[in-house]
C-alpha positions as MATLAB code, in Angstrom:
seq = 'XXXXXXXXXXXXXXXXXXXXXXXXXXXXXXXXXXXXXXXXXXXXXXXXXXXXXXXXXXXXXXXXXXXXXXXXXXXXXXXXXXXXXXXXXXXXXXXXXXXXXXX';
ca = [
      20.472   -8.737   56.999;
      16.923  -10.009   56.383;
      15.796   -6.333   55.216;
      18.744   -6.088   52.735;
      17.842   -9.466   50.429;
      14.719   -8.705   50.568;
      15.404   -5.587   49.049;
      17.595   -7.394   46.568;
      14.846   -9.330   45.272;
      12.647   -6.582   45.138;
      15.167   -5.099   43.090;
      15.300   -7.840   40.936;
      12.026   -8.842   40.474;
      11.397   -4.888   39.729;
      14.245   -5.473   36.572;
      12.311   -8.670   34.970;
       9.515   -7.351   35.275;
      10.037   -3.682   33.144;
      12.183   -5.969   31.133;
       9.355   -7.836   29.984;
       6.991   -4.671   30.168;
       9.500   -3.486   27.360;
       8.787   -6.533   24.700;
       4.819   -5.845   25.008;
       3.937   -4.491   21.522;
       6.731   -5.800   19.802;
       4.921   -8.023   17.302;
       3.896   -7.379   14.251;
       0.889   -7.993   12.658;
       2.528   -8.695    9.011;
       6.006   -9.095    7.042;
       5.550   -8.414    3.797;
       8.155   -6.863    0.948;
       8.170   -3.511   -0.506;
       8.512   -3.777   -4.122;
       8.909   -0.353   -5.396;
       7.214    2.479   -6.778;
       4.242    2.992   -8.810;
       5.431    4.789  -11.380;
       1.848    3.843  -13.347;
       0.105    6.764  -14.768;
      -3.911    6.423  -14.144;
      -5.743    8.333  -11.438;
      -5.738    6.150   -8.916;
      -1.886    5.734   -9.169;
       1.155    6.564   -7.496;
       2.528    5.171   -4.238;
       4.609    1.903   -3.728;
       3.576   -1.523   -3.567;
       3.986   -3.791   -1.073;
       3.100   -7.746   -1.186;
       1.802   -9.324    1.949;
       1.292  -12.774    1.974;
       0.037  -13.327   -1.514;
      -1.806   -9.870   -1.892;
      -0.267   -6.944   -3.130;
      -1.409   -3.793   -1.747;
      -0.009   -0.248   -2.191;
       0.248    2.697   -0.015;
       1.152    6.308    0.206;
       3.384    6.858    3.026;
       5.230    5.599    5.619;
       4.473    6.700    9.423;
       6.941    9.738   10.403;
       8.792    7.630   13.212;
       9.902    5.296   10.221;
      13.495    4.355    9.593;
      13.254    3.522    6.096;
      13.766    6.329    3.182;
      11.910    5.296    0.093;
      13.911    7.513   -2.008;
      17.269    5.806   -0.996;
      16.401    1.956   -0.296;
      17.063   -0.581   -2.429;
      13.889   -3.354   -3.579;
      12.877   -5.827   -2.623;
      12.843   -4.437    0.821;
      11.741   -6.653    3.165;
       9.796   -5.253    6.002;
       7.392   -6.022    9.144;
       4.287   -3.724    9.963;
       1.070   -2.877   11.688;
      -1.362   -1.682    8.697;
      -4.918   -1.677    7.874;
      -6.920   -1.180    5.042;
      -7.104    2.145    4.289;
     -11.222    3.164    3.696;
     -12.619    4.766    0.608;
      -9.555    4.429   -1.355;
      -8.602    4.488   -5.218;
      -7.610    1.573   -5.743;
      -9.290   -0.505   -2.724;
      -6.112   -2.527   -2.198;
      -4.750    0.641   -0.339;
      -3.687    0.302    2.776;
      -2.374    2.934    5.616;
       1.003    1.629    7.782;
       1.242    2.496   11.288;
       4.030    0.815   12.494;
       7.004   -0.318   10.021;
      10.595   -1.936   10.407;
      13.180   -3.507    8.305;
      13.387   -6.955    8.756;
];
């Protein structure tokens, strides 16, 4: 009888603890708001912006494991992500997402 609870708790204890295995990584570093395209003609254009905080950045594309179609969603989207600033870029408020959700 002893053998079988303590099973039970190991059992247990095994389910809380890849339940809270699952949560790790499930912050985000940012929300911010996708505002649209850039429909701007100048070399360095083209993309969509997106405001973070009080910055507005723009980028190219979303990762391939997004959910969100550009081409169908309606703006202001609001949105939380992993980015970074992307190096080297025209304009140097261009940043690269790596991890994106609707909010």
């Amino acid at each position: 009888m002893r053998m079988v609870k303590s099973f039970y708790a190991f059992i247990v204890i095994l389910c809380l603890t890849l339940s809270f295995c699952g949560k790790e990584g499930k912050e985000y570093k940012s929300e911010g708001i996708i505002l649209g395209p850039d429909i701007r003609a100048c070399v360095c254009c083209g993309g969509w912006f997106i405001k973070i905080d009080t910055t507005t950045f723009e980028f190219n594309t979303l990762p391939d494991n997004s959910d969100i179609d550009l081409q169908k969603e309606s703006f202001p989207l609001r949105v939380r992500l992993d980015w970074t600033l992307a190096e080297g870029a025209c304009p140097n408020n261009r940043i690269d997402i790596q991890r994106i959700e609707k909010e």
